[in-house]
C-alpha positions in Angstrom: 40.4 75.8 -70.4 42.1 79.3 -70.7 39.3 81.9 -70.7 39.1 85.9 -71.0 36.0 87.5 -69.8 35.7 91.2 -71.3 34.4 94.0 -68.7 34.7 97.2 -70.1 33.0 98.8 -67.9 32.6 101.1 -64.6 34.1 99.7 -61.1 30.6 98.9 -59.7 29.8 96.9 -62.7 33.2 94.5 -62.4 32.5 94.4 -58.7 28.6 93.2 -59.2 30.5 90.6 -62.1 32.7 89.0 -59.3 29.6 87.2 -58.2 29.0 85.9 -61.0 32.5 84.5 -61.5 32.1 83.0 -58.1 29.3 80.7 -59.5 31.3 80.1 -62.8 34.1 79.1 -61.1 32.1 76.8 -58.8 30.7 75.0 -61.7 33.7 75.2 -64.2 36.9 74.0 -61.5 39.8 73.5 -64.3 40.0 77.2 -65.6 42.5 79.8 -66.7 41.0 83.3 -66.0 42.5 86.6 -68.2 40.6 90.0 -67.3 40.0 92.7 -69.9 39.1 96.4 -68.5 39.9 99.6 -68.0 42.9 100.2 -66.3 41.5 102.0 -63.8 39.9 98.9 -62.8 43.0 97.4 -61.7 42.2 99.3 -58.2 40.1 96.0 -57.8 42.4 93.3 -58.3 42.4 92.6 -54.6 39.3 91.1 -55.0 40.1 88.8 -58.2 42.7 86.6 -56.9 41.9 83.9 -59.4 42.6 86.3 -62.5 45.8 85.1 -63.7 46.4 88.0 -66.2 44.7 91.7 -66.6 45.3 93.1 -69.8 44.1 96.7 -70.5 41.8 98.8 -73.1 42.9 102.2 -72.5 40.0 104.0 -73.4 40.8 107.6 -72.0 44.2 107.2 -73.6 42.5 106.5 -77.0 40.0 109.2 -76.7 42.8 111.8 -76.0 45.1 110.6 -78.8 42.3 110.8 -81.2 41.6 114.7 -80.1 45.2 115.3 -80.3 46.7 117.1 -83.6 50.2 116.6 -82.6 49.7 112.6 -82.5 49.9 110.9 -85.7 46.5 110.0 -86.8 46.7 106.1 -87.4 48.7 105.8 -83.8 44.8 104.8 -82.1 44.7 101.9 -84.5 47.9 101.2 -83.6 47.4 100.4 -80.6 44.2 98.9 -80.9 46.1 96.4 -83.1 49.3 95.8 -80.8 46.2 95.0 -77.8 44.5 92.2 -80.0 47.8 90.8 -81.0 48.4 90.6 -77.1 44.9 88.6 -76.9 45.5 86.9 -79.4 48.9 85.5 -78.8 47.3 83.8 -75.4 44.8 81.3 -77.9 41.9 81.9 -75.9 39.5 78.7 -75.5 36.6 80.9 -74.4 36.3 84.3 -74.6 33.1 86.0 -72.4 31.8 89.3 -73.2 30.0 90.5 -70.2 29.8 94.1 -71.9 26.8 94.9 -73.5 28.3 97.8 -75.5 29.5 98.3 -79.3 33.3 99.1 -78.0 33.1 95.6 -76.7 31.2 94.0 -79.3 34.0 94.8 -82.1 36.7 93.9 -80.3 35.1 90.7 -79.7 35.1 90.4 -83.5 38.4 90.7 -83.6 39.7 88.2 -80.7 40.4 85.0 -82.1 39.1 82.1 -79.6 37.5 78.9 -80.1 34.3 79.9 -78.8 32.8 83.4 -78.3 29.8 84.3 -75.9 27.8 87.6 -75.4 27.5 90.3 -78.1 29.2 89.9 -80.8 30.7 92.1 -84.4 31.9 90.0 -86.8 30.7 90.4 -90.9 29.9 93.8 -90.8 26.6 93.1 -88.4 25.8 93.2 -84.7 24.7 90.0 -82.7 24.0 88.1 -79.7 25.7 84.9 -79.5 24.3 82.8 -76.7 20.8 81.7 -75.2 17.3 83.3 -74.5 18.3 85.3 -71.6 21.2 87.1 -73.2 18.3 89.1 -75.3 16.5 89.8 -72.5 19.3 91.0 -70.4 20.1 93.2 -73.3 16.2 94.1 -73.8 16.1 94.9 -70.4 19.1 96.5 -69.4 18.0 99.6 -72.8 15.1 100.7 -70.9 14.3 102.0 -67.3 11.6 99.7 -66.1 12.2 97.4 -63.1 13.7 94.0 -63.9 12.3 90.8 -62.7 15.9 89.3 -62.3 19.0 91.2 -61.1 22.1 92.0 -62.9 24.0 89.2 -61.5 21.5 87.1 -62.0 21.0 87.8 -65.5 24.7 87.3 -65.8 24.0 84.4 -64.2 21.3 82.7 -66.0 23.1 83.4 -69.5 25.8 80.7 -68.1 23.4 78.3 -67.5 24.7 79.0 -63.8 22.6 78.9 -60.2 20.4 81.7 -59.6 19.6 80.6 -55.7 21.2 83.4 -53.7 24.7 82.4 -52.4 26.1 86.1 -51.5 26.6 87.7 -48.1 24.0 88.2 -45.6 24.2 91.3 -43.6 24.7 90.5 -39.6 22.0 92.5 -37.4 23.7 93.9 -34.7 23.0 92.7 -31.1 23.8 95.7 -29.9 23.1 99.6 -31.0 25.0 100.8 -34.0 28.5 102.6 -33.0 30.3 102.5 -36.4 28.6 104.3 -39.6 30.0 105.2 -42.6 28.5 107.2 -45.1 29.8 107.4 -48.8 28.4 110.5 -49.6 29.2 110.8 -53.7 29.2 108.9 -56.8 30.6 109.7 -60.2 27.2 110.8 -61.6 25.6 114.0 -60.2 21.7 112.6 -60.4 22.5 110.2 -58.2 24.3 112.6 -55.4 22.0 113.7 -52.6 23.2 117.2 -51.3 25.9 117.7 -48.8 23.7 119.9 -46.5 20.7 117.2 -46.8 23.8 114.5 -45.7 25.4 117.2 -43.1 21.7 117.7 -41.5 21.4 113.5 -41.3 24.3 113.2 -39.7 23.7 116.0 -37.2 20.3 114.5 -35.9 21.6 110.9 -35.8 23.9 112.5 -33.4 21.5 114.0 -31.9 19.5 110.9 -31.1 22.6 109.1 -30.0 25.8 110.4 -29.2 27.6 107.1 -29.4 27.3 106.5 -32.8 30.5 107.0 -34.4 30.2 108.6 -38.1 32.8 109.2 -41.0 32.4 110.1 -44.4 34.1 108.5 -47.0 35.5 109.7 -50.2 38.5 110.3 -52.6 41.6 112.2 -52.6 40.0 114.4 -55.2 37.0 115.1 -52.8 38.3 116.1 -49.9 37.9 120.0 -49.9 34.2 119.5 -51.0 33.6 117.6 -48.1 35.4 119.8 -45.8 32.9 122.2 -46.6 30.6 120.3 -44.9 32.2 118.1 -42.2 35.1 118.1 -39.9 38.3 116.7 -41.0 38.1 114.3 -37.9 34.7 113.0 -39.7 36.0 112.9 -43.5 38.0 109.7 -44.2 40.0 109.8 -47.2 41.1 105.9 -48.6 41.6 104.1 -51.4 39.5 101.2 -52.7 40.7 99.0 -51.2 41.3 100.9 -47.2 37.7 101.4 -47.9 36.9 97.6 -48.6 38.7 97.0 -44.9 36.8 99.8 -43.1 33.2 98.5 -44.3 34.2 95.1 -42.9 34.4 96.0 -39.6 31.8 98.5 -39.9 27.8 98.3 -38.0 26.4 100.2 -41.1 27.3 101.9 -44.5 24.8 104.7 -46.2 25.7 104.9 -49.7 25.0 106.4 -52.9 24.6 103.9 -55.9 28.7 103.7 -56.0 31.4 101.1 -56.2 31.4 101.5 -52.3 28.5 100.2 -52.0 29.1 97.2 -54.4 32.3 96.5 -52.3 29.7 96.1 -49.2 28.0 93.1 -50.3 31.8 91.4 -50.5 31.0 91.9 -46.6 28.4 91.0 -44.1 28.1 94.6 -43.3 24.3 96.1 -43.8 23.9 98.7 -46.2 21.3 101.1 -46.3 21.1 102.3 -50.3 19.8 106.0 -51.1 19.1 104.9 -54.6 18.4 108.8 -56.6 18.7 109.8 -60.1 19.1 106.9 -62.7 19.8 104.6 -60.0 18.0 101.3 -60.5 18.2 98.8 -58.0 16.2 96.4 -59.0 18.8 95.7 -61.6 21.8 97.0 -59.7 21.4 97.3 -56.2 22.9 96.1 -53.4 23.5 92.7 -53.8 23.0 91.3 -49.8 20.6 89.9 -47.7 19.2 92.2 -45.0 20.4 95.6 -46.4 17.6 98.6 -47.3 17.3 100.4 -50.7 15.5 103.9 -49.8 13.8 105.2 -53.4 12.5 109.3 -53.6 8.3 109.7 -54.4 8.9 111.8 -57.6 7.4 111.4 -60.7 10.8 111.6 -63.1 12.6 108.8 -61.0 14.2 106.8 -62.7 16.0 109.0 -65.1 18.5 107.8 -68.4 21.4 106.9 -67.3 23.2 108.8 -70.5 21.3 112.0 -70.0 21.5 115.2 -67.7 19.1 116.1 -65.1 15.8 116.8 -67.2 14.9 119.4 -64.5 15.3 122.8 -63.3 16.5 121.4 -59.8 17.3 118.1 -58.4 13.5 117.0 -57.5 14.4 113.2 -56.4 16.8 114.5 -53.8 15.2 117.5 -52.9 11.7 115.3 -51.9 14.1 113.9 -48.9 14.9 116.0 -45.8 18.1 114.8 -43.9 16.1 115.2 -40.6 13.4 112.6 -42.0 15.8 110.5 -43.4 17.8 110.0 -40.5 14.4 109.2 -38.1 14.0 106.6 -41.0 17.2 104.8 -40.9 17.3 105.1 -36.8 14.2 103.3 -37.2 15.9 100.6 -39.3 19.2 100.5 -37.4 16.7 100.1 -34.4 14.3 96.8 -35.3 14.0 94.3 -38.1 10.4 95.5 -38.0 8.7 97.2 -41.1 9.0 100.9 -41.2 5.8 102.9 -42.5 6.4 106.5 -41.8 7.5 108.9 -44.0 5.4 106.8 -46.8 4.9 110.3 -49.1 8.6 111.0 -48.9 10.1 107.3 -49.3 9.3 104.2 -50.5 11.4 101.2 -48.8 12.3 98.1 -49.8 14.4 95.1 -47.6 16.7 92.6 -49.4 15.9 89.0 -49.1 15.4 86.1 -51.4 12.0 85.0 -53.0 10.9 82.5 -55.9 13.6 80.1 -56.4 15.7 81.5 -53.6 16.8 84.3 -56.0 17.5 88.0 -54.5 14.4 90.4 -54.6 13.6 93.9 -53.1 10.8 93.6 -50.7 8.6 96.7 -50.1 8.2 97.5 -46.5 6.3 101.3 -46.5 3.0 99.2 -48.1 1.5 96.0 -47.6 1.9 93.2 -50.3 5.3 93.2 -51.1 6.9 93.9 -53.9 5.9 93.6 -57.9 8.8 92.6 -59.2 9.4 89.5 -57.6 5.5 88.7 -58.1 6.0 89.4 -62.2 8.9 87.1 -61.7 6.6 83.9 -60.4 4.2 84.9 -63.2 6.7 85.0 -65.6 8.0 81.5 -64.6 5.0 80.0 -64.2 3.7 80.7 -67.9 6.9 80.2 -69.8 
């Protein structure tokens, strides 16, 4: 069966989706795999082996063309077309749109295939072709409260594929932590903590213990903001893939809500998440066993995703101090115990697996666990 699945969108999201391929491709052996992204995507294509063919939507492309005077006006359509004819020269059997997003949806409407799944344009209207949870993954995934089932699991579940958790569980170190890295930035602003808060963290983890070994990761393009804050023997500067290597081998990555962090539960490395902004990790976080998601006491968190900063300052990452933050996580790096302090700055949750052996966040800062893997039993239980 020669299959294209359609991921049109950011790099965390395809890395999230290459769990659920894993389970797809354990269930479905005698399958052809064709990727449609971004071609900024094809960065990742160390970790899709199995795709036999990318092909590309060149969004940014588009867009400029479109805003460009000079270019003749129909040449965007143009190439729309030429890419379909591409698609549809290759008689797709199955075409899987793990998009939810209109860009994706008409293009979907446009791929010929014998059988289509996800959302869906075709007759001048919008629709969802494929079971139950496809609507709630797209009911859930248009508002910001916590969902009982995580993205890949969604993903998952829409397949008629295993929920029970089959990723990476994160080793605990017999020995004291020597190797940290820290990806400081993402590509959305609400979700950065500032570079002084990080600088200050990473001065009193030093402070505690001189062993530990820290670099900060980060882009070509963010070097000299970095340097601001850190010495160029701490800032490391590496492509996705480098990066992918250095968590590996690795004792601990601190992480913003960012691809990075994504490519750490492709490794048994632990992962402490500072999850700010619009993050929401009870949908997208870090998909391992024994890593920490660390979540700001404000009133405004979670924010849209789509929308500035609704504040005069940054109050989610302003409510966390680098010195508390790093007596937190040296607490953490130090036992498997729960950690209670700092309970009006943080609230802390543990990765594990609950009902049905699916991935939950487990709250550790108050007693009784978390909600959203209790709403999840209820929910099961009733249906």
């Amino acid at each position: 069966m020669k299959i294209l699945i359609v991921s049109l969108l950011r790099m965390g999201d395809l890395v999230m989706q290459r769990h659920v391929l894993d389970r797809y491709l354990q269930k479905h052996k005698d399958v052809q795999i064709h990727l449609l992204t971004h071609p900024e995507n094809k960065k990742l294509s160390f970790l899709f082996p199995e795709v036999q063919k990318f092909h590309f939507f060149e969004r940014a492309y588009l867009q400029n063309l479109v805003n460009d005077p000079s270019e003749n006006i129909f040449k965007p359509v143009k190439v729309v077309q030429n890419l379909v004819e591409e698609l549809n020269s290759e008689s797709f059997d199955l075409v899987l749109n793990w998009t939810h997003q209109r860009t994706a949806a008409y293009l979907m409407g446009m791929i010929e295939a014998k059988q289509k799944s996800g959302p869906i344009f075709e007759s001048g209207q919008f629709f969802l072709n494929g079971n139950q949870y496809l609507k709630k993954f797209n009911d859930t995934f248009s508002n910001l409260k916590d969902s009982i089932y995580h993205y890949v699991d969604y993903l998952s579940l829409i397949h008629d594929l295993p929920t029970n958790y089959s990723g990476q569980t994160a080793r605990t170190a017999s020995s004291p932590y020597k190797n940290v890295l820290i990806q400081p930035l993402s590509s959305d602003s609400k979700k950065n903590w500032n570079l002084a808060e990080w600088k200050a963290f990473v001065d009193a983890i030093q402070s505690a213990n001189s062993k530990v070994q820290i670099q900060i990761l980060g882009a070509s393009f963010e070097k000299d903001l970095l340097a601001d804050y850190f010495t160029e023997n701490q800032i490391l500067i590496c492509d996705l893939q480098e990066a992918y290597h250095r968590i590996q081998s690795a004792d601990l990555l601190m992480s913003a809500d960012t691809v990075t962090k994504h490519l750490a539960s492709m490794t048994q490395t632990p992962v402490v998440e500072l999850s700010l902004g619009s993050s929401q990790p009870s949908k997208t976080g870090i998909w391992s066993l024994n890593s920490y998601i660390v979540q700001p006491h404000v009133a405004c968190y979670p924010c849209p995703h789509s929308a500035p900063c609704s504040k005069s300052s940054h109050l989610c990452g302003e409510s966390i101090s680098g010195k508390a933050f790093a007596e937190l996580v040296l607490r953490l790096m130090g036992t498997t115990q729960s950690a209670s302090a700092n309970s009006n700055m943080f609230k802390i949750y543990k990765t594990t697996t609950g009902f049905n052996n699916c991935w939950k966040m487990n709250r550790m800062d108050v007693q009784g666990g978390t909600d959203v893997s209790r709403s999840r039993e209820l929910l099961v239980a009733g249906a």
